[in-house]
C-alpha positions, 0 to 999 in steps of 0.5 A, a space after each residue: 494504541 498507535 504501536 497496534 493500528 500501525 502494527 494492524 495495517 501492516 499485517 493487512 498490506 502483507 496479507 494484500 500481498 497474500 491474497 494478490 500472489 494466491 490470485 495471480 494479480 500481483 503486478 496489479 497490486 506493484 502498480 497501484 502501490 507506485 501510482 499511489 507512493 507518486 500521487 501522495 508526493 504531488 500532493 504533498 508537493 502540491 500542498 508542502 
């Protein structure tokens, strides 16, 4: 089961990326994903 959720939120993060190319939103999309992957580090820096 773990193999298919993992599998899952793949295939959604590539269809996000999809759909944000389609729109023409994809610098927003490259921005929140790097503002996320820094804020997960402090946090887990911060609670480490």
């Amino acid at each position: 089961m773990n193999k298919s959720r993992g599998f899952l939120y793949q295939l959604a993060r590539i269809l996000g990326d999809v759909n944000a190319v389609n729109k023409g939103k994809v610098g927003k999309r490259i921005g929140r994903r790097v503002a996320g992957k820094a804020t997960g580090r402090g946090l887990r820096k911060l609670f480490k």
